[in-house]
Structure formats: structure tokens, C-alpha cells
N, C-alpha and C positions, 0 to 999 in steps of 0.2 A: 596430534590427535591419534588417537590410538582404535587398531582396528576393531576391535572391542566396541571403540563407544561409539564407530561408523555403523556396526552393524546396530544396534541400540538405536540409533537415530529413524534409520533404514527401514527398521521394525516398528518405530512408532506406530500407532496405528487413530491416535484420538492425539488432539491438540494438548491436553494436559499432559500424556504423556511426556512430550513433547518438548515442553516448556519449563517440565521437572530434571529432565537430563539435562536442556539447555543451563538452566538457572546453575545447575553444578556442575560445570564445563569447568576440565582444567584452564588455568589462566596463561592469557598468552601475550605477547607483543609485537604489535606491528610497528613498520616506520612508515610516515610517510612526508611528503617533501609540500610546502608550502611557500611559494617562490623560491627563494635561494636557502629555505629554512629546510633543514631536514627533523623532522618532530616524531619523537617515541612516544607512541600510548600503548598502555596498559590495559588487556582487556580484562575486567572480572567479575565475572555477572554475579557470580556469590557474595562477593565482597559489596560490590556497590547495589542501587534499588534497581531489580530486576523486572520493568513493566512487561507481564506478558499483554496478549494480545486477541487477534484472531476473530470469530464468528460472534455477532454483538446478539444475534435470537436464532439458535439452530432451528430450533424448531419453524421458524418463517423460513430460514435459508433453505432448507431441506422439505419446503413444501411445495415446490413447484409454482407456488402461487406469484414472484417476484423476480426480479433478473439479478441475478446474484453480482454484485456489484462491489470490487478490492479495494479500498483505499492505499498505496502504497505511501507511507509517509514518511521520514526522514528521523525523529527521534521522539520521545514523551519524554517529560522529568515533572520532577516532585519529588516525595520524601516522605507521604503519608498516605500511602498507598497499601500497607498492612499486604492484607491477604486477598486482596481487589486486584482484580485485573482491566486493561483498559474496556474490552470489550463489555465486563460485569457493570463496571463505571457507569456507560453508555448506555445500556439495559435499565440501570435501574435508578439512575435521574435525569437523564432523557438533558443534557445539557445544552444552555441557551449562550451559551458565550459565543462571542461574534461568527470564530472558527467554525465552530459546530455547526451553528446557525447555518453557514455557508453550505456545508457540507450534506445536512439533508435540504436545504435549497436544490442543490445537485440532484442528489438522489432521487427525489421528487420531478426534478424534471425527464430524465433519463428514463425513467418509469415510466413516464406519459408521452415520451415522444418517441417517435417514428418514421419511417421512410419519408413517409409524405408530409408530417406537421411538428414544429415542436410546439412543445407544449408554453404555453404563456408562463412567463416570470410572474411571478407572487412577491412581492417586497416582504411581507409576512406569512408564515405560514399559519394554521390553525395547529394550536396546542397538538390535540390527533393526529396532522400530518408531520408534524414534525416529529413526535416519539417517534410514526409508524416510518417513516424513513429514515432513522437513524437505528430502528432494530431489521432495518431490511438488510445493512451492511458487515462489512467484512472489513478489519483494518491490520495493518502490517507496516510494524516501524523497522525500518533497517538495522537501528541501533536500539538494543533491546535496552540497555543500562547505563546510569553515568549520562543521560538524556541531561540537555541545558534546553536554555530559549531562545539562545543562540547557534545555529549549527553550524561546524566548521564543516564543509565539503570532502575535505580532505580525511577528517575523523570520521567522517558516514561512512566514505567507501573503504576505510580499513578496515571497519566494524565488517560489512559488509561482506570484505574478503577472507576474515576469520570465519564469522559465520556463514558462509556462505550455502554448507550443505544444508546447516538449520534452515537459513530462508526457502532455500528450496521445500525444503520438507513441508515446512508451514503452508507456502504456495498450496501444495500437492492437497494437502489435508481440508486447504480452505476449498479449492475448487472453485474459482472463479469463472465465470465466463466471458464481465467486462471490469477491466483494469485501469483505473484511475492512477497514473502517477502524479503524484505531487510534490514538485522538482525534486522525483528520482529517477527519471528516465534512463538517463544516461549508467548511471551506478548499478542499476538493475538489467539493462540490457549486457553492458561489457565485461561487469565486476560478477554478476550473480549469475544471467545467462551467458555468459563468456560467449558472445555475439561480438563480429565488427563492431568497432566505434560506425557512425552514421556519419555521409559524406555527402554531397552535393549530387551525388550520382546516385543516394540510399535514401536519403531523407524523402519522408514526403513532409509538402508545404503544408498537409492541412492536419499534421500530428497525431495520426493516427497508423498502428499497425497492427495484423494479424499475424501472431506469432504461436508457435507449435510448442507448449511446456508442457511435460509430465502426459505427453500422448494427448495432449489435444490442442485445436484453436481456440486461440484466445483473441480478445480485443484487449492492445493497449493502446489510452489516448497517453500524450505526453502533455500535460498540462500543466502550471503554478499552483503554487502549495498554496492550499484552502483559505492561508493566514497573508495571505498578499495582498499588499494596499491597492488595489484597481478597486474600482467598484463595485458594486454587489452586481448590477445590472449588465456589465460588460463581462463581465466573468463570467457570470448566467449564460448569456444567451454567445458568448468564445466557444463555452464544452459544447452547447445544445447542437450548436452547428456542425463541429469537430464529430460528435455523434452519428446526428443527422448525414453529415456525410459518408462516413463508417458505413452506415448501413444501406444509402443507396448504389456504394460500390461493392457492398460485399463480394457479389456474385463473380467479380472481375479479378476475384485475390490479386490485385496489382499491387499492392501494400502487403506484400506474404514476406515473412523472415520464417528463413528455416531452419 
């Protein structure tokens, strides 16, 4: 990486810039090891389908009216994605596939709850709440290209460690306040914020942390990817809690990463 396209990165200043330097990133390779396997990939955003990402309604994220809310998510694929990006996707067919579904299930509760109540699970939402919280969000896949439906672990956090100043950047740009990882905790914390791994003297039991990125706090929960077979209703009311509790300890930063 050349200091040139650090500082280009640096200077981004809007998400498309962004994602137009990313897309034509010299191509690089990393290795990384898979039990006793050690596995070369090829990173090439230009060569392969390049999903960007990012802010799904600036204009709701930027109006104070919502709690700005990050999906971190592990990868997208497809193949007909043209000149779409996920975020555009999102915006403008408001998608009922299971995953999604889940996802402003989420958003919609987080929205409504609070110190003192969460908000009651809805097994369905109404058409309106489901568009309006799925353009409340913000999403961020690790592995921007070359996305399967199967993710190997080991390929996220290479991607990951390639890209790492991009995610930052994108972070930076998005502005999040609360952070949903969806099983990227681990890769985001050690590989992107180059933080300790989490240990039995670090973790906390109830998955949640305030951590300090790009000059401020942030709420991350560490929670399962949206596409995980549990149920809709334990999942639901897993984050609501995790939340819920977030916020009645705020005041006590006992959960603070610095």
C-alpha cells in the first residue's frame, strides 16, 4: 500500500469516495492457516463483484430523529449487483427475506427500548415499520468482494487485515453510536481495532462493550449473525436484554475498552 493511496484513503471525506479508491485497490495477498492448512487468497476488489455498502437513508441517519444503529456483517455475494450498492438495495426494496426480516425486527426493537422496558417482540412487522427500520441502519461487511454464502473465518479476517484502514475509514464516515456485530466481534476488535483478544478477566457475560473508535464511544454488542437458526423470538428478546443492559450500566463504564 502506498503512501499516496494512504493519504487518498485519509482524505476520503463521503462514503463514495471511499468505496471508489477501495474498488481499485492494488491487489494483494494474504495467507492464512486453517488447522493444519495454510490457505493463500487473493484479494481483488477490481477483478471480482465489488459490494459497497454503508449508510441505507442518510438523510433519516443525519436527522437526529433515530439512533444510528451499524450492522457489522461478515460478507455479501451475488453477481448482479451492476452499479447497486447494498445500502441502495436496501433503500429501495425494502427486503423481506428471512435475514432482513430479522434485522429490522432488531432495529425496531432497539428503537423502542430503554433503560427501564424493552419493547415487545412483534412476530411481524407492518410493511411501514419494516421499510422505516431497515432505512434507519447502517451496514458494514468486512469482506467487501468475492462474498459466498458460506463464510470461512479465516478469509473474513484476512480480508479484514488487508483492508483494514478502509474499514476504519468507512467506520469513521458511518458514525455509529450503537454497534451490532454479527459474529464479527472477535475480527473487529483484534484484527481492525487491534485491541486484546477478550479473556475471562475482559469479557463481559452479558456481550456488550463501550469502546473509544475515531474520538468517541461507542456501544458494541457482540451478538450472532442475523442468518442464525435460533429463533426469531430468542434472538429478539437475547439483543433486547444485551441492550437493555448496556444502558442501565452505562453510567458505571465497567465495560469501557480503551
Amino acid at each position: 500500500m502506498t503512501a499516496d493511496y494512504q493519504k487518498k484513503i485519509g482524505d476520503a471525506s463521503t462514503l463514495d469516495e471511499l468505496f471508489a479508491l477501495w474498488r481499485g485497490k492494488k491487489p494483494e495477498s494474504f495467507e492464512y492457516t486453517n488447522g493444519k492448512r495454510h490457505i493463500q487468497v487473493s484479494i481483488d476488489h477490481g477483478k471480482n463483484v465489488f459490494i459497497a455498502d454503508g449508510i441505507v437513508n442518510p438523510e433519516i441517519w443525519n436527522s437526529g430523529d433515530k439512533k444510528r444503529i451499524l450492522f457489522i456483517m461478515k460478507e455479501a455475494y451475488g453477481t448482479d449487483w451492476d452499479s447497486r450498492t447494498l445500502a441502495s438495495w436496501l433503500r429501495m426494496y425494502h427486503p423481506t427475506l428471512p435475514m432482513w426480516r430479522r434485522v429490522a425486527r432488531w432495529t425496531y426493537g432497539i428503537e423502542h427500548t430503554d433503560a427501564n422496558e424493552i419493547a415487545r417482540y412483534k412476530d411481524k412487522l407492518t410493511y411501514e415499520q419494516h421499510a422505516e427500520s431497515l432505512e434507519q441502519i447502517a451496514v458494514l461487511n468486512l469482506k467487501k468482494s468475492n462474498g459466498d454464502s458460506a463464510s470461512d473465518y479465516g478469509e473474513i479476517d484476512a480480508y479484514a487485515r488487508a483492508d483494514r484502514l478502509e474499514i476504519l475509514k468507512e467506520f469513521s464516515l458511518i458514525d455509529p453510536d450503537i454497534v451490532i456485530c454479527g459474529s464479527t466481534f472477535g475480527t473487529m476488535l483484534t484484527t481492525v481495532l487491534q485491541k486484546p483478544p477478550l479473556n475471562d478477566g475482559t469479557g463481559n457475560d452479558n456481550w456488550y462493550y463501550f469502546i473509544n473508535v475515531a474520538g468517541k464511544e461507542r456501544l458494541f454488542i457482540d451478538y450472532y449473525h442475523p442468518a442464525n437458526h435460533w429463533s426469531d423470538l430468542m434472538n429478539y428478546y437475547g439483543l433486547m436484554g444485551i441492550y437493555q443492559q448496556a444502558l442501565k450500566e452505562k453510567k458505571s463504564s465497567v465495560w469501557t475498552i480503551d
